[in-house]
Steps between C-alpha positions, in 0.01 A plus 500: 500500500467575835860485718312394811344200405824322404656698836469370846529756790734255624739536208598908596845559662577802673802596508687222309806421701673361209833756381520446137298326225496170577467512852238689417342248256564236736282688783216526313538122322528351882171738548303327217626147622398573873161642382454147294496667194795279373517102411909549423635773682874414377339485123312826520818733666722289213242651200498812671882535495594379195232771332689751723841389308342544151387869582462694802115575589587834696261648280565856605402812719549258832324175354626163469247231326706178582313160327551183335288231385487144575361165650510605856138689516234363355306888422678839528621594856636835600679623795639911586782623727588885584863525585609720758752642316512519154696238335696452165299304250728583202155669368480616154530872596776427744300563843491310788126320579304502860156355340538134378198285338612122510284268195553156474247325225447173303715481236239393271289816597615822330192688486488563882809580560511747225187678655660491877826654363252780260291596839801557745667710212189680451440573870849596576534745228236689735751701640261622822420137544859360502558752755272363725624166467849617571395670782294185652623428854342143499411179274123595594555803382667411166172243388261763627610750244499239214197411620308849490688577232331197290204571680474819312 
């Protein structure tokens, strides 16, 4: 799977101006609506929030994997946000995220979504290359790294 063909340039935020988690997950919800990557806006930020309540997806080291599945896309759509701060996730290993990958798939397609969430783990355990993506100063700069990155 390749991150950038379900991600639109579009769909990169930087910085989020949301100040805690669902602001946050909001943001980049509103982002995937604007972009017209949504048929239920309302419906996708709902699945989203309710798979927040069951267990937090702060996944660790600065990395929050927010998702949910439903009727409101009709393939896998993906939107990410850098904070400007970082900002309390209630993360497994306590820490507070700044990078935050947004999924929102069909709830009758696992496979997908199982891949997306695989590949952004994988990349972000790249310690050199979460760095960079920390330290991106723009949204261009943000896909441009995922880009190359897959590219390589």
């Amino acid at each position: 799977m390749t991150l950038t063909k379900i991600l639109q340039p579009t769909c990169v935020k930087v910085p989020l101006e949301g100040k805690d988690k669902k602001s946050v997950i909001t943001e980049l919800v509103d982002l995937l609506d604007d972009n017209g990557a949504l048929l239920d806006k309302e419906m996708a930020l709902n699945a989203v929030l309710v798979r927040e309540q069951t267990k937090s997806t702060g996944i660790g080291s600065g990395i929050a994997i927010p998702h949910g599945k439903c009727a409101a896309v009709k393939e896998l759509v993906m939107a990410i946000g850098l904070t400007s701060k970082p900002l309390d996730f209630e993360s497994v290993d306590g820490k507070p995220v700044r990078i935050i990958f947004l999924l929102v798939s069909p709830a009758d397609q696992t496979g997908p979504h199982i891949q997306a969430l695989a590949k952004i783990s994988r990349l972000m355990l790249e310690e050199g290359f979460k760095q960079e993506v920390e330290g991106a100063s723009s949204a261009e700069e943000v896909y441009e790294l995922l880009d190359r990155k897959e590219g390589k």
